[in-house]
C-alpha positions in Angstrom: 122.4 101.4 92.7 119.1 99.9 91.7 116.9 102.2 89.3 112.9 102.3 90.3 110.3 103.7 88.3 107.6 106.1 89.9 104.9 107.5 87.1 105.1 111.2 86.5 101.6 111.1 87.8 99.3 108.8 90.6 95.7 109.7 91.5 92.4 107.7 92.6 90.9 106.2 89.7 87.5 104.2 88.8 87.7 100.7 88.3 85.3 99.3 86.0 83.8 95.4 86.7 81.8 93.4 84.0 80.2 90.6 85.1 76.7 89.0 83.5 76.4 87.1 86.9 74.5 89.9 89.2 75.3 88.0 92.4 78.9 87.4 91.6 78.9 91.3 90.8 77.5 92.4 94.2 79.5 90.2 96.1 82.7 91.6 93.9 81.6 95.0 94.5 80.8 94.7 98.2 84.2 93.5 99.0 86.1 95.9 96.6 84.3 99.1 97.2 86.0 99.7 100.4 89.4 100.4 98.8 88.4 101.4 95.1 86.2 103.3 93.2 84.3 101.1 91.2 81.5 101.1 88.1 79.8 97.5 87.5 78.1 96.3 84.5 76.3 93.1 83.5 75.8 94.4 80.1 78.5 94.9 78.0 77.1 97.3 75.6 76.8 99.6 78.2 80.3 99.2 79.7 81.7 99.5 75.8 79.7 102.6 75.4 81.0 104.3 78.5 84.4 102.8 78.2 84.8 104.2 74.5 84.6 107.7 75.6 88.0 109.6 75.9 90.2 108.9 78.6 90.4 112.1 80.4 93.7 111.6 82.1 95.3 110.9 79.1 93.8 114.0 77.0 94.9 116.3 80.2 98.2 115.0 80.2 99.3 115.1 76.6 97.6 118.8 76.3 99.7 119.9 79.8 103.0 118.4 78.8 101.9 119.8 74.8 101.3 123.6 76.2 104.4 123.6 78.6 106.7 122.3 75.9 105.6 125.2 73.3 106.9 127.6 75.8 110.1 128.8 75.4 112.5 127.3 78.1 114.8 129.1 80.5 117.9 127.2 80.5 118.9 128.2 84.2 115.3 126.6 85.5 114.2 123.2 84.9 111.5 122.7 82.6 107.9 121.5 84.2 106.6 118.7 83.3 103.1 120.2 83.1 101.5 123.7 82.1 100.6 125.1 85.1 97.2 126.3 84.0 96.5 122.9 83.0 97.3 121.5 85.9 95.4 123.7 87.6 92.3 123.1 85.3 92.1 118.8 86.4 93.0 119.6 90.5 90.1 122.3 90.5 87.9 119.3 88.7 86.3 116.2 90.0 86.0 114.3 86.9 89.7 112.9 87.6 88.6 110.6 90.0 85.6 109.4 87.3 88.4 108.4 84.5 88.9 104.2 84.5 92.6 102.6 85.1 91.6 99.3 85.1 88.8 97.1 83.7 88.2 93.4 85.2 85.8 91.6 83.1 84.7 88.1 82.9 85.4 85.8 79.7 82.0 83.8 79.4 78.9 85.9 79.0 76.3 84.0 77.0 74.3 85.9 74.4 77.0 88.9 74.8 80.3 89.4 73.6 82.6 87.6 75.3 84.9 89.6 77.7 88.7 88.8 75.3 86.6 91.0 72.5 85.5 93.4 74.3 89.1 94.0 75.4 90.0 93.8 71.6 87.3 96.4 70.8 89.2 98.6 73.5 93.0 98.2 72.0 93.5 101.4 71.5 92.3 103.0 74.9 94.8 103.2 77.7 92.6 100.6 80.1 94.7 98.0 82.0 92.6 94.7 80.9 91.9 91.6 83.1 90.0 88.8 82.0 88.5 86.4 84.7 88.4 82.8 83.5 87.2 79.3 84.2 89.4 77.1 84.3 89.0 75.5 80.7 89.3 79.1 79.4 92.9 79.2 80.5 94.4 78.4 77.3 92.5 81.0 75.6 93.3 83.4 77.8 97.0 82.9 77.8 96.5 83.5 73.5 95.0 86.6 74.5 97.7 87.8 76.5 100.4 87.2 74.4 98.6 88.6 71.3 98.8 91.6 74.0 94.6 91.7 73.7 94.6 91.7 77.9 97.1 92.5 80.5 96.5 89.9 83.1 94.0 86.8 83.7 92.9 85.7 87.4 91.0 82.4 87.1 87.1 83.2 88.7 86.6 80.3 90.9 90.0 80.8 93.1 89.0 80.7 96.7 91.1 84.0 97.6 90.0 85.7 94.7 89.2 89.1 96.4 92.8 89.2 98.1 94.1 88.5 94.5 92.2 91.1 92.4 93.0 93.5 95.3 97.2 92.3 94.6 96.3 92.8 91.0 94.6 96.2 90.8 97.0 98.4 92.5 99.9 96.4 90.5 98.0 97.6 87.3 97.0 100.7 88.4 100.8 101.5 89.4 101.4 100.1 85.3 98.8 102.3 83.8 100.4 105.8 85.5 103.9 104.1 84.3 102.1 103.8 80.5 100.1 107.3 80.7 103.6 109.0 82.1 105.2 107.3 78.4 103.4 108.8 76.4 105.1 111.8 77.3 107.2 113.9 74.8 110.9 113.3 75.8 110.2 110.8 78.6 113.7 108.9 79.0 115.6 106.4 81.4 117.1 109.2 83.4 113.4 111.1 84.1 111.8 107.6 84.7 113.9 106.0 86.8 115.1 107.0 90.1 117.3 105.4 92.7 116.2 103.0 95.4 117.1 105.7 97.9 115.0 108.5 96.2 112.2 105.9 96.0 112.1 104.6 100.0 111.9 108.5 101.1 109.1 109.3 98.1 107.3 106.3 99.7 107.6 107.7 103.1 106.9 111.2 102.1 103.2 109.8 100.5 102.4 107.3 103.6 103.4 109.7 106.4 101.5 112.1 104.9 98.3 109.9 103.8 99.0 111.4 100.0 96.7 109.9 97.7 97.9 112.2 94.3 100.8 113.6 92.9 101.7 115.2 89.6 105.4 115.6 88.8 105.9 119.8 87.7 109.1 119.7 87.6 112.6 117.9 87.4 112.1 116.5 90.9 109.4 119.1 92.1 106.2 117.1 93.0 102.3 118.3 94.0 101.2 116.3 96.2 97.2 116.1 98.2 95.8 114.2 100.4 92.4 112.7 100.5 91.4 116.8 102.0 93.2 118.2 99.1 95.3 119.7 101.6 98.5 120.7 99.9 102.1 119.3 99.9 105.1 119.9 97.4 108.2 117.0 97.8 111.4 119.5 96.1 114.6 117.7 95.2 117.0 120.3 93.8 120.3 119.3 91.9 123.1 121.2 93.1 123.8 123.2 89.7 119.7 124.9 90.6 120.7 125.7 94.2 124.1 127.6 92.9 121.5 129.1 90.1 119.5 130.7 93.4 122.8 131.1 95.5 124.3 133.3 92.6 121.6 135.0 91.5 120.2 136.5 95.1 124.0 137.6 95.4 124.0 139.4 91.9 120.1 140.9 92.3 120.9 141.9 96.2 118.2 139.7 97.8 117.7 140.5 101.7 120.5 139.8 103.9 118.3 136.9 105.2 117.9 134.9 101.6 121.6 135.0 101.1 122.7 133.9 104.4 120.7 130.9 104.8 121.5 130.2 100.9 125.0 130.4 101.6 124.7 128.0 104.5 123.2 126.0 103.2 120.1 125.6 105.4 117.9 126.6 103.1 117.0 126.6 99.4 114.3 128.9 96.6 111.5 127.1 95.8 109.4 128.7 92.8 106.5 126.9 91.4 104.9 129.0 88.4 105.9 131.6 86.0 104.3 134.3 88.2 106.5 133.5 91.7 109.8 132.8 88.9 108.9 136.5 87.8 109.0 138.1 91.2 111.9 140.6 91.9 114.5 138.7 94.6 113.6 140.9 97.3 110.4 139.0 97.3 112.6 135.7 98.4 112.0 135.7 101.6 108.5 134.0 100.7 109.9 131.5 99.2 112.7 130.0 101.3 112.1 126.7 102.8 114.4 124.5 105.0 116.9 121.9 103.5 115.4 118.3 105.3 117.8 116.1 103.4 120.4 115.4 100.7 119.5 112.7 98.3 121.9 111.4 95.0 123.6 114.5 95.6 120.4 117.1 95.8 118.6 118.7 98.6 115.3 118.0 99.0 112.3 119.7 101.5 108.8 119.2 102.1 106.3 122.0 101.9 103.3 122.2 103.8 100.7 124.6 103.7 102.1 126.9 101.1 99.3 126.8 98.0 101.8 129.2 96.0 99.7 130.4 92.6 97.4 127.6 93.1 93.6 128.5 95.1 93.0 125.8 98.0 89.9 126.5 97.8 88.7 125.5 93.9 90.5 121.8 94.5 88.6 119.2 94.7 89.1 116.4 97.3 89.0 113.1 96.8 87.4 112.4 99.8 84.2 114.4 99.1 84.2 112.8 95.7 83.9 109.5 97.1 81.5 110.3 99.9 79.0 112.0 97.1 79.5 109.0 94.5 76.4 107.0 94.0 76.3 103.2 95.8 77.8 100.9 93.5 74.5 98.6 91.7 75.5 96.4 88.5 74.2 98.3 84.6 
């Protein structure tokens, strides 16, 4: 079966434009800024100055993946992918959304550095890089990407431009989650890549839902919001984790309830932090969700609703973050 890879972690990002032609800017950003969050800049000491600050995303997710790592594991759960205090810590903040994916930037600025060296002077940031060209800039373009100084090159003068950047953005956008997720201790082929099967129904799960971020947790547990920040979870759980549950509401003498939908199968556990994995069984009952599917030999359900140790009310929603950012005018 084919093997996909979905990033450990998606969210709205800021896309950053460097232009020195003002009226090719505010034509870019016009038609752009419906779908993106965008920064422009004709000057590329400013962009380089802002662009050289830490990537936040980055930071956040090698200090998550650091603190949950230094914990000592429970062999019968499955390790998170992130601390859940850290994860809690970027939801609850709007500066997520502020952090830059991707940077488009033109080649030929007169009487500034031109936009391959700016890219060069940002090697070692985590930025997807395009470079718009002329067309007699091609050749050095096509140096620069395979001297890997830029990621991509989109000649300026195309006449579908737009509908190309817009191709090229989300492409590098989905590229810079897959780069960000490898950075991660321990990241292998078998947490990276999932079937074509798991992958159709993750896609489904996102769209049908309108999701716009997810953070993997878990070994196939997934948070998941919505533009609202209304909460979702998407649980895949392995057959060995659902006997785990089975056997241990048997031993501990959950309520009658737990173990008869556990041992039918209808249902399965679901616990998200250390506080609901230290609750007494009888508590269970709380925590018992609906089987909706089998998938490469798991179960999986979707939550709705259920916040468990996180507080609704302290994340921030993408939507308000976009409806309070500043109109988009060229530094």
């Amino acid at each position: 079966m084919k093997k996909l890879e979905i990033p450990l972690l998606k969210l709205p990002t800021t896309i950053v434009l460097i232009d020195d032609n003002k009226l090719f800017l505010n034509s870019m950003t016009c038609k752009l800024s419906e779908k993106y969050l965008l920064k422009a800049y004709c000057n590329t000491s400013l962009a380089l100055e802002e662009l050289s600050k830490k990537s936040l995303i980055k930071k956040f997710f090698l200090d998550a993946f650091e603190q949950a790592n230094s914990k000592e594991i429970d062999i019968d759960i499955k390790h998170p992918i992130f601390d859940y205090n850290r994860l809690s810590e970027i939801v609850y903040s709007s500066d997520r959304f502020a952090d830059t994916s991707v940077i488009v930037v033109d080649f030929c600025m007169p009487g500034q550095i031109n936009g391959i060296e700016l890219c060069s002077r940002l090697s070692e940031y985590p930025y997807r890089k395009t470079i718009l060209t002329g067309n007699a800039d091609n050749k050095i373009a096509v140096d620069a990407f395979n001297n890997r100084i830029i990621d991509r090159y989109i000649t300026k003068d195309a006449n579908n431009i737009i509908e190309e950047l817009t191709e090229l953005i989300d492409c590098e956008i989905v590229w810079f989650f897959n780069n960000i997720s490898k950075l991660a201790p321990g990241w292998n082929v078998d947490r990276k890549n999932v079937s074509s099967e798991f992958s159709s129904i993750f896609n489904m799960v996102l769209e049908k839902n309108k999701i716009c971020e997810y953070y993997q947790v878990g070994d196939g547990e997934y948070l998941m919001l919505d533009d609202e920040a209304n909460i979702f979870w998407f649980v895949l759980q392995s057959e060995e984790n659902f006997k785990y549950f089975q056997q241990t509401a048997e031993y501990n003498e959950a309520p009658e309830k737990v173990i008869e939908l556990l041992n039918n199968k209808s249902h399965m556990i679901y616990l998200y932090s250390e506080y609901e994995k230290s609750l007494s069984v009888e508590y269970w009952s709380e925590y018992l969700f609906p089987v909706q599917g089998t998938l490469d030999g798991s179960r999986y359900t979707i939550i709705k609703e259920k916040s468990f140790s996180l507080k609704p009310e302290k994340i921030k929603s993408y939507k308000d973050y976009r409806e309070g950012a500043e109109k988009v005018f060229p530094l």
